[in-house]
C-alpha positions in Angstrom: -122.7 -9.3 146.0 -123.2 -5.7 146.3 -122.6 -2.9 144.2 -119.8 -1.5 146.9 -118.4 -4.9 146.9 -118.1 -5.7 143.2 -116.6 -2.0 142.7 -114.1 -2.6 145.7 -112.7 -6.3 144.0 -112.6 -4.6 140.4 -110.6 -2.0 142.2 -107.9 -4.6 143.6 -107.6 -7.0 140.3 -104.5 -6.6 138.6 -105.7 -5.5 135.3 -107.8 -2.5 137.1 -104.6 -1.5 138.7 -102.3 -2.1 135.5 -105.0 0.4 133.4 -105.5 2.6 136.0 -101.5 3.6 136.5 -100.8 3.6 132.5 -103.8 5.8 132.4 -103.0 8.1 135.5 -99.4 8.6 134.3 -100.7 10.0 131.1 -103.5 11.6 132.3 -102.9 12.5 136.1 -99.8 14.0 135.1 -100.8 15.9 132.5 -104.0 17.6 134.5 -102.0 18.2 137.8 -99.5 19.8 135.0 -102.2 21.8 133.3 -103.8 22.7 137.0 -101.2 23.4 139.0 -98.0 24.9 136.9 -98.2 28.2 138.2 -98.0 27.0 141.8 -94.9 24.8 141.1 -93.4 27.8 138.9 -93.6 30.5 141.8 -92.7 27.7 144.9 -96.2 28.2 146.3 -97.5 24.9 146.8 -99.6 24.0 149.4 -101.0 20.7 151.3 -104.2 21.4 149.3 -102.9 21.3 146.1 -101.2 18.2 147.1 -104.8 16.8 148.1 -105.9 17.6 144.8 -103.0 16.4 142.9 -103.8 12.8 144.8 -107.4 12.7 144.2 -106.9 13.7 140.0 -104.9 10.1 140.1 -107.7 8.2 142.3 -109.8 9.3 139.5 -108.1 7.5 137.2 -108.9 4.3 139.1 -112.3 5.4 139.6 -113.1 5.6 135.9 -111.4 2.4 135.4 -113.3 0.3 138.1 -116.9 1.6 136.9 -115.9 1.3 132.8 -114.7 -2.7 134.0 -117.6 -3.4 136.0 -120.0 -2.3 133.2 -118.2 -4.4 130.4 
């Protein structure tokens, strides 16, 4: 199996998923807090802090999948 594969079914297994959302609430939340207050304070958001926002959470699942798949 490669590499892609095995990193794409540790992605989808239950457990990944299960560690990857209790970590991203905690986490994600808290960065996209720390990042991106003073847009939320003065109404300026934008599509690409939205982007960003998204992709600080798909980290979460990243770090998960590669720390899983080296255990």
């Amino acid at each position: 199996m490669s590499a892609l594969n095995a990193s794409l079914v540790y992605a989808v297994c239950a457990k990944t998923v299960w560690r990857a959302l209790r970590v991203s609430v905690f986490v994600g939340t808290l960065l996209a807090v720390i990042n991106h207050y003073d847009e939320w304070v003065n109404d300026a958001g934008s599509t690409t802090s939205v982007i960003q926002i998204v992709l600080t959470y798909l980290v979460s699942t990243h770090g998960q999948v590669y720390g899983r798949r080296d255990r």
